[in-house]
TORNU-410383 format. One record per residue (C-alpha): residue in three letters; x, y, z. Coordinates in Angstrom, 2 decimals. Example, Ala and Ser with C-alpha at 12.3 -4.5 7.8 and 13.67 -1.06 7.14 Angstrom:
BEGIN
<node><residu>ALA</residu><c1>12.30</c1><c2>-4.50</c2><c3>7.80</c3></node>
<node><residu>SER</residu><c1>13.67</c1><c2>-1.06</c2><c3>7.14</c3></node>
END
This chain:
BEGIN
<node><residu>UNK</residu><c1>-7.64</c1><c2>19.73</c2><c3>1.04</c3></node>
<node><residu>UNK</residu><c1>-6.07</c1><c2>21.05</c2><c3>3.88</c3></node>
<node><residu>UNK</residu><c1>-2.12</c1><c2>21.66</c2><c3>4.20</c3></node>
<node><residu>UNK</residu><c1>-1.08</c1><c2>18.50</c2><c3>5.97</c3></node>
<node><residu>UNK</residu><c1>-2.82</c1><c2>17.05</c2><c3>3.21</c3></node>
<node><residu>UNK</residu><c1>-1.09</c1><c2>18.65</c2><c3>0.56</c3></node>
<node><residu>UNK</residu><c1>2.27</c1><c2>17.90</c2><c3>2.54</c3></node>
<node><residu>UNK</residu><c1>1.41</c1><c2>13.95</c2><c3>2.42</c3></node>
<node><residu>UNK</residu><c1>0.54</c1><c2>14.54</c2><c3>-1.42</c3></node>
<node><residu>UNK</residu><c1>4.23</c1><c2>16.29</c2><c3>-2.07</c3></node>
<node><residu>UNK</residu><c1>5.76</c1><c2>13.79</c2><c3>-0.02</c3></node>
<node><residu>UNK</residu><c1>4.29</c1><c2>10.92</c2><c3>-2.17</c3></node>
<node><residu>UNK</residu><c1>5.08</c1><c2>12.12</c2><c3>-5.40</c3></node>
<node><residu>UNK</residu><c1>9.11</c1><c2>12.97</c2><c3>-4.05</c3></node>
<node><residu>UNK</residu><c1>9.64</c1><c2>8.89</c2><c3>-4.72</c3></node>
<node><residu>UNK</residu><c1>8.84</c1><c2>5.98</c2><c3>-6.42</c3></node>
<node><residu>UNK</residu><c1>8.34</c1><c2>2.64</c2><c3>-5.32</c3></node>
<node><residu>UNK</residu><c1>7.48</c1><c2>-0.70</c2><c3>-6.81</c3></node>
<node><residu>UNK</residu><c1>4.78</c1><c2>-3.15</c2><c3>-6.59</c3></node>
<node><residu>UNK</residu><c1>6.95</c1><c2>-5.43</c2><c3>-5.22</c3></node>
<node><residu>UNK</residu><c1>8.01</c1><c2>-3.00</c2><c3>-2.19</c3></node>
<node><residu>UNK</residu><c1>4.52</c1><c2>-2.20</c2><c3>-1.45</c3></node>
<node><residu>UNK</residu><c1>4.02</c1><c2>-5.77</c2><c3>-1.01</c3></node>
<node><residu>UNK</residu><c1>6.75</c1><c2>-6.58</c2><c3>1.46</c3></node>
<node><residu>UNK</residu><c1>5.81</c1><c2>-3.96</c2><c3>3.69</c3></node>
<node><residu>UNK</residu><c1>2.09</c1><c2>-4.46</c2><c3>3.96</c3></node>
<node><residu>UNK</residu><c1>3.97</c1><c2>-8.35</c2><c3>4.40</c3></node>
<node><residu>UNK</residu><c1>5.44</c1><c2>-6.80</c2><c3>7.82</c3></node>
<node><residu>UNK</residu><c1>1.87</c1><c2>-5.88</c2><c3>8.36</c3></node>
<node><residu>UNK</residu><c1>0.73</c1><c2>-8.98</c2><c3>8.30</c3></node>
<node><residu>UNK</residu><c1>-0.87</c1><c2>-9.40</c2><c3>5.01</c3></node>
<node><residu>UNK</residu><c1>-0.27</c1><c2>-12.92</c2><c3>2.82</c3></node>
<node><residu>UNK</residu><c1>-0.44</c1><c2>-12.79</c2><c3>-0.79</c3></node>
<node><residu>UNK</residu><c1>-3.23</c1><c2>-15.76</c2><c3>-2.11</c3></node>
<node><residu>UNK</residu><c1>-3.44</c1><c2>-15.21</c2><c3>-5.17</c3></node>
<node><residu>UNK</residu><c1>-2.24</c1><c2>-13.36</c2><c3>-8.79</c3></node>
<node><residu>UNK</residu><c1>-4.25</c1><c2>-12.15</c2><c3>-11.98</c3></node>
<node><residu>UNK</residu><c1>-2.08</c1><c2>-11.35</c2><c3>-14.54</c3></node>
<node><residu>UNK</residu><c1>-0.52</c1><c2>-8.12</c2><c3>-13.17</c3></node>
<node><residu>UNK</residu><c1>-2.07</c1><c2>-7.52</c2><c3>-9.68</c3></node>
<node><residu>UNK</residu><c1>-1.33</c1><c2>-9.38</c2><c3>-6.48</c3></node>
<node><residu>UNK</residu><c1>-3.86</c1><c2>-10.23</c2><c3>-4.52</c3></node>
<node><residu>UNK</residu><c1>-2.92</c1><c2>-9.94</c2><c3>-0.68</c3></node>
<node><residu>UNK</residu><c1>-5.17</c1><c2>-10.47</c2><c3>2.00</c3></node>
<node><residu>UNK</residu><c1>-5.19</c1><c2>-10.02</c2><c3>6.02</c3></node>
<node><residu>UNK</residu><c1>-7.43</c1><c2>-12.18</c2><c3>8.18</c3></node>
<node><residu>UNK</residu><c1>-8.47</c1><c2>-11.34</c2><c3>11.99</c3></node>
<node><residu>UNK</residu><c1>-10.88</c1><c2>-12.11</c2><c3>14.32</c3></node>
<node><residu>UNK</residu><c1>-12.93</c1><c2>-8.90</c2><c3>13.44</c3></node>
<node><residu>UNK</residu><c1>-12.78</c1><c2>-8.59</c2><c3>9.83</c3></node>
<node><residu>UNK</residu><c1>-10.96</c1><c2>-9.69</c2><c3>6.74</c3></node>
<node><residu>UNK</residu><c1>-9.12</c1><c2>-6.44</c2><c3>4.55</c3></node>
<node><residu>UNK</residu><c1>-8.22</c1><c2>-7.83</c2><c3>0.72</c3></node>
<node><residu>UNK</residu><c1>-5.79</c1><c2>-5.50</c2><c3>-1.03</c3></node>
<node><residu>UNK</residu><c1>-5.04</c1><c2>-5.54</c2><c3>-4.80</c3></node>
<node><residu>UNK</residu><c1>-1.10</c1><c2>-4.30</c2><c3>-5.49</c3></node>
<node><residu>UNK</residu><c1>-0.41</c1><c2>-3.73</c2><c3>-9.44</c3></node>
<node><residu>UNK</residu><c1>3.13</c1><c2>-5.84</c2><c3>-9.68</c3></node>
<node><residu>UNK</residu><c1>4.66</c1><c2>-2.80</c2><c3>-11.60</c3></node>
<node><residu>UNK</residu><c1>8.31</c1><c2>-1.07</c2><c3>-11.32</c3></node>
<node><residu>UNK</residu><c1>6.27</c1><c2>2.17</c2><c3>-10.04</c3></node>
<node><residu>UNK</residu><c1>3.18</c1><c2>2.36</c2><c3>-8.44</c3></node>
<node><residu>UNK</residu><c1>0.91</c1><c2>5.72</c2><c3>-9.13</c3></node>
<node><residu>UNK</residu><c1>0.62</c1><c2>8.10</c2><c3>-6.50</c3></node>
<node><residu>UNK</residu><c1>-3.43</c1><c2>7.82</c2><c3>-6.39</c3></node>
<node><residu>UNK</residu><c1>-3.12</c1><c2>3.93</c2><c3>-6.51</c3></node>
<node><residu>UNK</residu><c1>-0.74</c1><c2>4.07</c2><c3>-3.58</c3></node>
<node><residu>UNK</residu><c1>-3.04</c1><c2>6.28</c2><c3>-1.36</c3></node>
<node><residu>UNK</residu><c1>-5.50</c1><c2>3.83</c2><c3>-2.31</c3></node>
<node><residu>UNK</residu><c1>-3.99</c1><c2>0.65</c2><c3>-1.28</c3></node>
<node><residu>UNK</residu><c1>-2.55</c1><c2>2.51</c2><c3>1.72</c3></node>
<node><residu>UNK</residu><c1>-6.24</c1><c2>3.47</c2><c3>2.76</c3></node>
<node><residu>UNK</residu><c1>-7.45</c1><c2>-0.85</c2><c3>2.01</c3></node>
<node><residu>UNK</residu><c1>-5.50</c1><c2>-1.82</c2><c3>4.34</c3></node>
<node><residu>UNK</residu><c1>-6.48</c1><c2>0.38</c2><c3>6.76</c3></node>
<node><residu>UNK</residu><c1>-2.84</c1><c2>1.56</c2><c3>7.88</c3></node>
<node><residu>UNK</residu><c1>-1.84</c1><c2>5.64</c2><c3>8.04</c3></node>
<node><residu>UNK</residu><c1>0.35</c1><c2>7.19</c2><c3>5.94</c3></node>
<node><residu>UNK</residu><c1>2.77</c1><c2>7.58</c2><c3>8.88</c3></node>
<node><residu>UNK</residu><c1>2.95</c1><c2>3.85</c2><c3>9.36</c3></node>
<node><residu>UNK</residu><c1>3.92</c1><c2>3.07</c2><c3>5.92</c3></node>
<node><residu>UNK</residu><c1>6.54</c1><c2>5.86</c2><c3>5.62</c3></node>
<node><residu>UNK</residu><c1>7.86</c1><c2>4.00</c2><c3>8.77</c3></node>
<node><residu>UNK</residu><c1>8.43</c1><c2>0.98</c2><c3>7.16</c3></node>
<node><residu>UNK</residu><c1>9.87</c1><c2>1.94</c2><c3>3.50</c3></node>
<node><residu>UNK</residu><c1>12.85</c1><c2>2.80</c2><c3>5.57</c3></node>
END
């Protein structure tokens, strides 16, 4: 992994943030939430070119992997949702 790698990785793990967060930013994003399965929220984000469906676990702190992960789903940067916790 290169350095601005790990420097994304440290950054992650310096806070926590909910399910609930996650889910009101990748709202701003333009993402609706259809749907719920016991503890994961289903949200999804419709455009002309494709359709991007992103599961978000509702807990009080989401893992650092799982955020990556959902970060990469819906296709924004890292950057871009730093921007928008604030």
């Amino acid at each position: 992994m290169t350095s601005k790698g790990n420097n994304y990785a440290q950054l992650f793990v310096a806070f926590t943030i909910s399910g609930r967060d996650v889910i009101k930013i990748l709202s701003k994003q333009g993402f609706i939430v259809t749907r719920q399965k016991g503890s994961h929220i289903i949200l999804v984000k419709e455009s002309k070119e494709d359709k991007k469906g992103v599961v978000v676990p509702n807990h009080k702190e989401i893992d650092k992997g799982t955020l990556l992960e959902i970060i990469r789903q819906s296709g924004m940067t890292k950057e871009n949702f730093l921007k928008l916790i604030k």
